[in-house]
C-alpha positions as CSV (number, residue, x, y, z in Angstrom):
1,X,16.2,-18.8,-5.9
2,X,19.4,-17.3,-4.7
3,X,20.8,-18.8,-1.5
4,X,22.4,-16.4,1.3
5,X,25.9,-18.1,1.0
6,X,27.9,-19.5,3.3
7,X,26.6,-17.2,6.5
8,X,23.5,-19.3,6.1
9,X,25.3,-23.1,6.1
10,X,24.0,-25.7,8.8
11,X,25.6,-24.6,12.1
12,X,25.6,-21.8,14.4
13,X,26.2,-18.1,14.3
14,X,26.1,-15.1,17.1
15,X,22.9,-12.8,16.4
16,X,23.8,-9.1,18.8
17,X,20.7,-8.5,20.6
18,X,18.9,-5.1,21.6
19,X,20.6,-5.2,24.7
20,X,23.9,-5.8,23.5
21,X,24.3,-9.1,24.0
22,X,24.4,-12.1,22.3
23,X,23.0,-15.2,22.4
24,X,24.1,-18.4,19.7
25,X,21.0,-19.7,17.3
26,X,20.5,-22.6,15.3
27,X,20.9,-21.5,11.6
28,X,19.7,-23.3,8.4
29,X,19.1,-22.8,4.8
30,X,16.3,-20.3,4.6
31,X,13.7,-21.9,2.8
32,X,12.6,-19.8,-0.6
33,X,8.7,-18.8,-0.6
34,X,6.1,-17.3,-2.7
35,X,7.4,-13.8,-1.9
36,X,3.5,-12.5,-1.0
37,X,5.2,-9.4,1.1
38,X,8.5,-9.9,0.0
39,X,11.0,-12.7,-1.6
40,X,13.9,-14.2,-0.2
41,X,16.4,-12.4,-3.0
42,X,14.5,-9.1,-1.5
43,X,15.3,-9.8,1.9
44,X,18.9,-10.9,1.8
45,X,19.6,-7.1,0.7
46,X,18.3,-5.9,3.9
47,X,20.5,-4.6,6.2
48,X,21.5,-6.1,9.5
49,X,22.2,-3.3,11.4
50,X,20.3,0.2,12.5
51,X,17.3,1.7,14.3
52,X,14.4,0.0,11.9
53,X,16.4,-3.6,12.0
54,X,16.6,-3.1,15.6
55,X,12.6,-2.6,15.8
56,X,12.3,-5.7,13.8
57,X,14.2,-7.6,15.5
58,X,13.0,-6.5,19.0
59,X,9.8,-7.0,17.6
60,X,10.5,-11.0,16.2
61,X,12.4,-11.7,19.7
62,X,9.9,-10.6,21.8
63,X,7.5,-12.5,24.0
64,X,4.3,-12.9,21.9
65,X,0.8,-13.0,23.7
66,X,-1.2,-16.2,22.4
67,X,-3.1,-15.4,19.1
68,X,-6.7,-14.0,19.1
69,X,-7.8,-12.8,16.1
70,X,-11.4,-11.9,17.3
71,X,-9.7,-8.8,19.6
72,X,-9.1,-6.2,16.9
73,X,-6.4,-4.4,18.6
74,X,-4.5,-7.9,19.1
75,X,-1.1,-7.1,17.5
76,X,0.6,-10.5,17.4
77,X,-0.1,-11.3,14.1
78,X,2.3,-8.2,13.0
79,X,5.0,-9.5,15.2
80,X,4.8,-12.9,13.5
81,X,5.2,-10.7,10.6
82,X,8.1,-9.4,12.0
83,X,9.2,-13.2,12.9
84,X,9.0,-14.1,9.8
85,X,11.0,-11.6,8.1
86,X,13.8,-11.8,10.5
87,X,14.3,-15.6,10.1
88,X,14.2,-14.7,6.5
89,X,17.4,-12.5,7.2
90,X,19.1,-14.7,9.2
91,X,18.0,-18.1,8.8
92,X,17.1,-18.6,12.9
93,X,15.6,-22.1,12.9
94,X,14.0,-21.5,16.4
95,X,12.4,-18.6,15.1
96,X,10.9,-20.3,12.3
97,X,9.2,-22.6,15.0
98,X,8.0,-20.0,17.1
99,X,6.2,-18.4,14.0
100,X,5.0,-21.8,13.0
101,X,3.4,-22.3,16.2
102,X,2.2,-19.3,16.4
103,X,0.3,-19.2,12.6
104,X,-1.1,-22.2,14.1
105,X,-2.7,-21.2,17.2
106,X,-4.2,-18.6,15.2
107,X,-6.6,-21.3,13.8
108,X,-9.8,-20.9,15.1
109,X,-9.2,-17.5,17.5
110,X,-11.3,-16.2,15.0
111,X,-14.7,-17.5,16.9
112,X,-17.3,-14.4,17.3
113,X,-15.2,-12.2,15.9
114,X,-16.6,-9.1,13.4
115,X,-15.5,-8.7,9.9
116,X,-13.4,-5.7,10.9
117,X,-11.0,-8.0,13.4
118,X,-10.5,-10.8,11.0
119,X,-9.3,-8.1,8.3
120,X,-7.2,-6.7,10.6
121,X,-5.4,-9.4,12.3
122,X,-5.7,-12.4,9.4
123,X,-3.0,-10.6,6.9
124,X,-0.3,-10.8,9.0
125,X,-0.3,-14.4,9.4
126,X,-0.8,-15.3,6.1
127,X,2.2,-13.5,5.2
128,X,4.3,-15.0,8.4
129,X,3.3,-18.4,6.7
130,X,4.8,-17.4,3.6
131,X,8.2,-15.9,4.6
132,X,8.9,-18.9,7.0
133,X,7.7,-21.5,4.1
134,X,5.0,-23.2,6.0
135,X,4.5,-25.8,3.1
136,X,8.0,-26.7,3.3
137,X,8.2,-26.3,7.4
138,X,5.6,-29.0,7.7
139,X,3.4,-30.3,4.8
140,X,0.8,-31.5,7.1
141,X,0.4,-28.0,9.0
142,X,0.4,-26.2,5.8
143,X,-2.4,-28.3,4.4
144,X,-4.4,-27.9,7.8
145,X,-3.1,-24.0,7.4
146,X,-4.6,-23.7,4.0
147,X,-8.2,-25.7,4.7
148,X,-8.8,-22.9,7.3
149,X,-7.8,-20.4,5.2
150,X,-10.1,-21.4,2.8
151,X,-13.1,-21.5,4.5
152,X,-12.2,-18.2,7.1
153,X,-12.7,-16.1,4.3
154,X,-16.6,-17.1,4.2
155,X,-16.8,-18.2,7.7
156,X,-19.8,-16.3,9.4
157,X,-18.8,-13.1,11.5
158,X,-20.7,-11.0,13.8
159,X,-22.3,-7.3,14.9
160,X,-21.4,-6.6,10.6
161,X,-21.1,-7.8,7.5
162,X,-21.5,-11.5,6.9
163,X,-17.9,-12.1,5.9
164,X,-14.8,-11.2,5.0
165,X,-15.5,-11.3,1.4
166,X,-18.7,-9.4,2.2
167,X,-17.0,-6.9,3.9
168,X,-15.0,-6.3,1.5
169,X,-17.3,-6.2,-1.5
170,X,-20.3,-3.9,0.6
171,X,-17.9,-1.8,3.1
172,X,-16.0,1.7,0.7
173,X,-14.1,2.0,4.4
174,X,-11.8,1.4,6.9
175,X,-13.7,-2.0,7.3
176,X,-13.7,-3.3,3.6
177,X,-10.2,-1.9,3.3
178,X,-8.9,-4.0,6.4
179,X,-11.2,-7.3,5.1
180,X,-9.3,-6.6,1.0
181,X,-6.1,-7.0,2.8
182,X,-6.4,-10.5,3.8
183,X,-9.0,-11.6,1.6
184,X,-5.9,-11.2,-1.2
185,X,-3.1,-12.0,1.1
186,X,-5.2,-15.4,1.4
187,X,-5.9,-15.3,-2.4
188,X,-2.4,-15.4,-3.0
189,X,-1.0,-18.0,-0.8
190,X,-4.1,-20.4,-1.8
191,X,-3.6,-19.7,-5.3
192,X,-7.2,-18.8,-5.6
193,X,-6.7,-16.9,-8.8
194,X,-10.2,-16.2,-9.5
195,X,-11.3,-14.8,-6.2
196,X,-8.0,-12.7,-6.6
197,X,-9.4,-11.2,-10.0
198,X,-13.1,-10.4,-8.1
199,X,-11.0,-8.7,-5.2
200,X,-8.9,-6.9,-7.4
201,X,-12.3,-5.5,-9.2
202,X,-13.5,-4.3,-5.8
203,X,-10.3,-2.6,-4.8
204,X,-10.6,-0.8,-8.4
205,X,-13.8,0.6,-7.3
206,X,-12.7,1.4,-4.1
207,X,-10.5,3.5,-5.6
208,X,-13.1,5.0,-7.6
209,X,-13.8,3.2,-10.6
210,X,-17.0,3.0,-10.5
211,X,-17.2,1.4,-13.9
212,X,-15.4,-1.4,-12.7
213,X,-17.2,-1.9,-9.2
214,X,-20.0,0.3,-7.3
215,X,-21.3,-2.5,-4.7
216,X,-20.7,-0.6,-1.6
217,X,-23.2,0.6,0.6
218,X,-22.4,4.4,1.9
219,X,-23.1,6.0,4.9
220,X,-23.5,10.5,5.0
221,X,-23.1,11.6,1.4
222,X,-21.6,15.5,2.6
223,X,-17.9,14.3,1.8
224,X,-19.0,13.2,-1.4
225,X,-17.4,15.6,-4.4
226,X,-20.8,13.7,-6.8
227,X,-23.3,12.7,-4.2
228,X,-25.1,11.0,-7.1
229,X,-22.0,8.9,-7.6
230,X,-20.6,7.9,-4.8
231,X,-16.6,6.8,-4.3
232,X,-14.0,5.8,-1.5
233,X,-11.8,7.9,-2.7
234,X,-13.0,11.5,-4.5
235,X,-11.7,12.0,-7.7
236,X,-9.1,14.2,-8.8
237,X,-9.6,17.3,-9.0
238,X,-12.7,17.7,-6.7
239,X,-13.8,20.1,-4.7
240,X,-16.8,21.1,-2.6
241,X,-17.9,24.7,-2.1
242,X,-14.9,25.5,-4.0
243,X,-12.7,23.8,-1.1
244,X,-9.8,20.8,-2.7
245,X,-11.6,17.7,-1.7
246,X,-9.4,15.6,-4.5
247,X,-8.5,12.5,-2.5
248,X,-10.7,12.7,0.6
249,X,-11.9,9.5,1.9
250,X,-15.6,10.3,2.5
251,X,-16.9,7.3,4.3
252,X,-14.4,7.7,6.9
253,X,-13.8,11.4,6.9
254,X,-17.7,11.6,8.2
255,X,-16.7,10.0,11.4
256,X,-16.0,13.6,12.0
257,X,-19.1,14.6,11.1
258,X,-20.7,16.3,7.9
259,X,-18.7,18.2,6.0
260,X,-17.1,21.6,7.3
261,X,-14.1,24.1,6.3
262,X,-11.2,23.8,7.6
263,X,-11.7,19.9,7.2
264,X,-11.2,18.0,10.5
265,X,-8.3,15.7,11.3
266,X,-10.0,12.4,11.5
267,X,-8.1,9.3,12.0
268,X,-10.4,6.7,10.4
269,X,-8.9,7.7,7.2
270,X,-5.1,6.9,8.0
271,X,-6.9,3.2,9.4
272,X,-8.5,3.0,5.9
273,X,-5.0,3.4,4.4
274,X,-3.6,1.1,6.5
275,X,-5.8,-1.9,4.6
276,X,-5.7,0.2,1.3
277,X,-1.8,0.5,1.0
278,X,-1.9,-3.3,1.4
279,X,-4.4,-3.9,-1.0
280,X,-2.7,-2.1,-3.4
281,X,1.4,-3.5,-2.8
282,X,0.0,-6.9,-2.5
283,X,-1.8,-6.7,-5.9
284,X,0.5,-4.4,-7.6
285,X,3.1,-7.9,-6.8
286,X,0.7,-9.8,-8.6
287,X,0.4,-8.0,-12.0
288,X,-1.8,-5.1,-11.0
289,X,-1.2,-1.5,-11.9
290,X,-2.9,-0.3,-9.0
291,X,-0.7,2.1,-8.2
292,X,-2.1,4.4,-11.0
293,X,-5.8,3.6,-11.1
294,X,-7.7,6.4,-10.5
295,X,-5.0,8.7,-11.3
296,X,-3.1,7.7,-8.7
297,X,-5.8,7.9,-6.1
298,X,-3.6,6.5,-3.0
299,X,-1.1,9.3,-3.6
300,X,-3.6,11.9,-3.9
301,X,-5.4,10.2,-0.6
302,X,-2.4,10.9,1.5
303,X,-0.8,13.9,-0.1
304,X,-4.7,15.5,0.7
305,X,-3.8,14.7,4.3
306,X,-0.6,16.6,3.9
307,X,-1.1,19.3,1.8
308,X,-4.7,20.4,2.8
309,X,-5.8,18.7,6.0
310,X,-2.2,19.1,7.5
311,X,-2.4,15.8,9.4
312,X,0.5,14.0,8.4
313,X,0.9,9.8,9.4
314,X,1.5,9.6,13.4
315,X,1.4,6.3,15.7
316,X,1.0,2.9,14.0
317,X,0.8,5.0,10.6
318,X,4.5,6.2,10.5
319,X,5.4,2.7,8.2
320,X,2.4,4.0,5.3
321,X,4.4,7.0,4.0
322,X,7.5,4.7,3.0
323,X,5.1,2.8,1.2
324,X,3.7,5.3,-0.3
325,X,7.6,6.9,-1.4
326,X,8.7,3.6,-2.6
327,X,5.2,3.4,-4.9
328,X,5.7,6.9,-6.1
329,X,9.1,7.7,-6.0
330,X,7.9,11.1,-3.7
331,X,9.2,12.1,-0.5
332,X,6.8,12.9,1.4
333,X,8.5,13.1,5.9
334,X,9.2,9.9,7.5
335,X,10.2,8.7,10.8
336,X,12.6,5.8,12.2
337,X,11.4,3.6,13.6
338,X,8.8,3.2,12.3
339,X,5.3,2.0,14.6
340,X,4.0,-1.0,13.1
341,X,0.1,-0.8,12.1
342,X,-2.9,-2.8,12.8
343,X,-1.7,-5.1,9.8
344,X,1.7,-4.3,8.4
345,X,4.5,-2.9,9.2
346,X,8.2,-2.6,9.1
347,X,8.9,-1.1,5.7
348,X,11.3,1.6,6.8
349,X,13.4,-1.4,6.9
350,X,11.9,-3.0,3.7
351,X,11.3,-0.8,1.8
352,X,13.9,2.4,2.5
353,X,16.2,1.6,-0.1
354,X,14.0,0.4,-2.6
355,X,11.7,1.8,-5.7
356,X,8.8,0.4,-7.1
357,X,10.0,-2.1,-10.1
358,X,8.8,-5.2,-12.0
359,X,8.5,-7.6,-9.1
360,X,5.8,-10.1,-10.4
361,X,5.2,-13.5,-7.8
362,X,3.0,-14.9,-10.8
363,X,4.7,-14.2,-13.7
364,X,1.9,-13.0,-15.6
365,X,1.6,-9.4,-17.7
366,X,0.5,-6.6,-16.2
367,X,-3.5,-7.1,-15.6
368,X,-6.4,-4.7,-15.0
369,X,-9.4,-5.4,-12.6
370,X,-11.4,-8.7,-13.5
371,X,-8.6,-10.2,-14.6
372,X,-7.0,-13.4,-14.0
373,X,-3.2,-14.3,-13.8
374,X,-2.9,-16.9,-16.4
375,X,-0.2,-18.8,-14.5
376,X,-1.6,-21.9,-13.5
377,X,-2.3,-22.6,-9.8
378,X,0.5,-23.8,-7.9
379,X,1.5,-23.9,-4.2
380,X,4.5,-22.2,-2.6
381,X,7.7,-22.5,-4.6
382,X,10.6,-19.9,-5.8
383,X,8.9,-16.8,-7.9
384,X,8.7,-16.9,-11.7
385,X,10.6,-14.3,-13.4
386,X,8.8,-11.3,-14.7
387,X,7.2,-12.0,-18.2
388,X,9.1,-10.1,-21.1
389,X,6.0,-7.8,-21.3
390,X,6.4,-6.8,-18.3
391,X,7.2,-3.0,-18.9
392,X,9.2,-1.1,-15.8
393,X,7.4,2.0,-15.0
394,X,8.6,5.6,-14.9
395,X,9.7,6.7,-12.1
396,X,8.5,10.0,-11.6
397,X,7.6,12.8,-9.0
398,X,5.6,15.8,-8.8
399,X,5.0,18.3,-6.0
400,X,3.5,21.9,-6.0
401,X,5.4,24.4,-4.8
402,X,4.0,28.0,-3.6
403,X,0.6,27.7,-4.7
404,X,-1.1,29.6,-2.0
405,X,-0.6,33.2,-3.7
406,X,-0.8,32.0,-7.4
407,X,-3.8,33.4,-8.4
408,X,-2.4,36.6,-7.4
409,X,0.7,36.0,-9.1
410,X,-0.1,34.2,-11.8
411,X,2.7,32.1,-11.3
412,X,3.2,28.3,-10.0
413,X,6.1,26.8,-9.1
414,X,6.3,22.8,-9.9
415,X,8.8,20.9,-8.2
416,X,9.4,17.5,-10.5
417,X,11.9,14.4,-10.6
418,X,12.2,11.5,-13.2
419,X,14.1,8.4,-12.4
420,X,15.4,8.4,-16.3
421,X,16.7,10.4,-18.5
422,X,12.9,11.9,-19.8
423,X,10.7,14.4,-21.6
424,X,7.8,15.7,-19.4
425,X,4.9,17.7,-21.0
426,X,3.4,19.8,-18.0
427,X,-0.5,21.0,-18.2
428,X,-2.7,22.7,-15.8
429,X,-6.2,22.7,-15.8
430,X,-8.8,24.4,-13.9
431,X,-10.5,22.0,-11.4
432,X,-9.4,19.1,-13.4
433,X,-11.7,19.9,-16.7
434,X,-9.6,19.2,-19.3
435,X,-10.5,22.4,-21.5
436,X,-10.4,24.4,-19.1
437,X,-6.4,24.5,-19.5
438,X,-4.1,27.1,-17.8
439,X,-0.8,26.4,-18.6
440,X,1.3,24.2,-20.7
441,X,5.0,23.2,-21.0
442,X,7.9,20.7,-21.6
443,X,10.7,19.9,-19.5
444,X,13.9,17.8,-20.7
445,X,15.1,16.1,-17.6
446,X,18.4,14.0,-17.3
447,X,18.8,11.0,-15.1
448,X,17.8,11.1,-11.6
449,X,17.3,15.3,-12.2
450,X,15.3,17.3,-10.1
451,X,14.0,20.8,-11.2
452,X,11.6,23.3,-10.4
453,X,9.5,24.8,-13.4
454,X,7.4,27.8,-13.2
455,X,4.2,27.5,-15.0
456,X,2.7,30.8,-15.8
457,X,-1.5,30.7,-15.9
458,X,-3.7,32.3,-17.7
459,X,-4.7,35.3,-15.6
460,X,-7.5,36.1,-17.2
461,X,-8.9,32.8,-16.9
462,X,-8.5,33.2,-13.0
463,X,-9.3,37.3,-12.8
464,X,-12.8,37.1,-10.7
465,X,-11.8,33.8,-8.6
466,X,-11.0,34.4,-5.0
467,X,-10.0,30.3,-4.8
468,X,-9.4,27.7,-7.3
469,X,-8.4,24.2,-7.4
470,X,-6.2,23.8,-9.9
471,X,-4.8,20.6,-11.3
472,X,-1.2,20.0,-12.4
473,X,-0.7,16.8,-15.2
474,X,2.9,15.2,-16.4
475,X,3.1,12.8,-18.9
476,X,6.8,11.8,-19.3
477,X,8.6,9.4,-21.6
478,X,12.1,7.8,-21.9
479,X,14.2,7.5,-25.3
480,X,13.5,3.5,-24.5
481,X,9.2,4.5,-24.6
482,X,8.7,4.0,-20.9
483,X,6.1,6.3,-19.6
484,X,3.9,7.4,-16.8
485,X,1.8,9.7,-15.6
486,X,0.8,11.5,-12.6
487,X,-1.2,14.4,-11.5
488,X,-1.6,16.4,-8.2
489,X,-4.0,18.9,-7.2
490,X,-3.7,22.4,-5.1
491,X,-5.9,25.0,-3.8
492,X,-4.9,28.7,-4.8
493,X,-5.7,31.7,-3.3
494,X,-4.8,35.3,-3.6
């Protein structure tokens, strides 16, 4: 594992402050880790300076209330987060402490807690223990660390699911999306590879994948595009009463209410995303593809709340959106700083200059729900190096552009980017049936090239529609035989 250099040598060095001033602190050798959230070759690219360090910083320096993981709004276990990524950066000894202590006293803060707090508050901590090294810190707390980990994951909770492996597997929600979160941050640093293949199984059917996982319990059906079938997330290209549903999260958008036109803003569903987006970066580090199950489902999630709901990421939801543009290469607005959420945070600082890649903590291929790493279980050390079959994704982006008029016009405009030099074959189908086809055409995109291509429908197909949803496919492919694809949805009007 790559060292900082001589910056992080035993001694002392001057860290500036919010206020301006400085104050000396007792530097070491950063210790490498797992890299669960992020690895210590990650982290040394960070920068030291501007508004989302600052909030990171502010954040790790602060005074921390004492650990309670049964409150569910307690936020301390995202400023340990923040703790630990800053002595990652700098190599703060004293810092390292603090978040020691403070993973710590979060033993047993659990008591009467519901399945909803310990998903919310558990992640955070579990990732703190990784960046500072715990194992390496102190063997004995580690091992004391890891026996509670262990058994919090089963450990009886109240006024809800049994669990937090319950809650997970039984709760398509803000709740079981929260409780996936740790359950596979925990995973991870136990090296409880076959939990971590059952909890990657669930989150596939979370997504919507029901042929991988449909063990949740729902509550109002109205959000649902296939009552009969019942998902988190709808699947693309749904609608109801003709209205683009592709992407709503049913079992939170009914805290609303049933279903209505225009759709309300409801923000259960950027909580749900909250524990989904974790789900899915902490996994996708491990070997899953989730970023493209369910065609893309966490894309077409938020870009719903964009596009159609027009309730874009506010609050402790401002860091999901980076996530989101470093997964999908999109752009969907940002702010900075960013708020940090109810379990993560911090990623206009992690993740602003950085694409989704080939990052892989255990070295195994790429894996698909119910699937074990093969690695064999080991505790905290450097990361393996991605596996030769490890294939880099396409970077791609899609985004629709004037589709309001289009069935009057005939005519959509599609905005689209590849990372690589690429050939993109553009369809569009009629509320995502795949005969029911509109429009076809290639594109021959050079490196890093953005363009807009018009795609001209079939009028006729559209003649005595007042509204359709219409769904917009690329498959692109590099001269080296890398490939992805993505798909987005819109509703049209005249």
């Amino acid at each position: 594992m790559r060292r900082f250099g001589a910056l992080l040598a035993v001694g002392w060095v001057l860290v500036l402050m919010a206020a301006g001033s400085a104050r000396a602190v007792a530097v070491a050798p950063v210790a490498p880790q797992l890299g669960i959230w992020l690895t210590q070759g990650e982290i040394a690219t960070l920068p030291t300076s501007g508004p989302a360090y600052d909030a990171v910083r502010n954040d790790a320096y602060a005074s921390w209330p004492a650990p309670n993981i049964a409150d569910q709004n307690d936020n301390t276990d995202v400023m340990a987060l923040a703790g630990g990524l800053i002595y990652q950066r700098t190599g703060d000894s004293a810092l390292r402490a603090k978040v020691a202590q403070t993973v710590m006293a979060a033993r047993g803060s659990e008591q009467g807690a519901r399945a909803l707090a310990l998903g919310r508050n558990l992640v955070g901590y579990v990732l703190a223990a990784d960046l500072i090294n715990l194992h390496d810190y102190s063997p004995t707390d580690d091992q004391a660390f890891r026996s509670w980990l262990t058994a919090v994951r089963t450990e009886p909770m109240t006024g809800g699911p049994a669990n937090l492996i319950d809650c997970h597997n039984s709760r398509p929600n803000n709740w079981g999306a929260h409780a996936g979160a740790s359950r596979i941050a925990a995973d991870l640093y136990l090296g409880d590879r076959a939990d971590l293949a059952k909890a990657a199984t669930v989150f596939a059917g979370w997504l919507g994948d029901r042929s991988a996982y449909a063990g949740f319990t729902f509550g109002d059906l109205s959000w649902q595009s296939d009552s009969a079938h019942p998902v988190a997330i709808n699947p693309a290209g749904a609608t109801i009463q003709g209205h683009n549903v592709d992407g709503v999260l049913p079992d939170d958008q009914r805290r609303a209410g049933p279903y209505s036109w225009p759709p309300p803003k409801e923000n259960y569903v950027w909580e749900a995303l909250q524990g989904a987006t974790v789900q899915a970066y902490l996994l996708n580090r491990a070997g899953y593809d989730t970023f493209n199950w369910s065609h893309q489902a966490l894309l077409r999630a938020t870009t719903w709340l964009y596009d159609v709901d027009q309730f874009p990421a506010t609050g402790d939801d401002t860091w999901q959106p980076w996530l989101i543009n470093y997964a999908y290469n999109t752009h969907l607005p940002t702010t900075t700083p960013t708020q940090p959420g109810k379990n993560a945070g911090y990623t206009d600082w992690t993740l602003a200059a950085r694409t989704l890649g080939t990052t892989n903590i255990l070295g195994s291929a790429p894996l698909t729900p119910g699937a074990a790493p093969t690695t064999a279980a080991r505790g905290p050390r450097a990361p393996s190096a991605p596996t030769a079959s490890a294939r880099v994704p396409l970077a791609v982006g899609l985004r629709l552009l004037a589709a309001r008029h289009a069935l009057r016009t005939g005519r959509l405009l599609v905005r689209v980017h590849c990372a690589a030099r690429c050939t993109m074959r553009l369809t569009a189908t009629l509320g995502g049936h795949r005969h029911a086809r509109l429009a076809t055409r290639r594109a021959h995109l050079r490196a890093d090239q953005r363009a807009t291509v018009a795609l001209r429908l079939r009028r006729h197909a559209l003649a005595r529609l007042r509204r359709a949803t219409v769904v917009v496919t690329i498959d692109a492919r590099s001269p080296s035989g890398a490939a992805r694809r993505m798909r987005r949805s819109a509703l049209l009007t005249r």
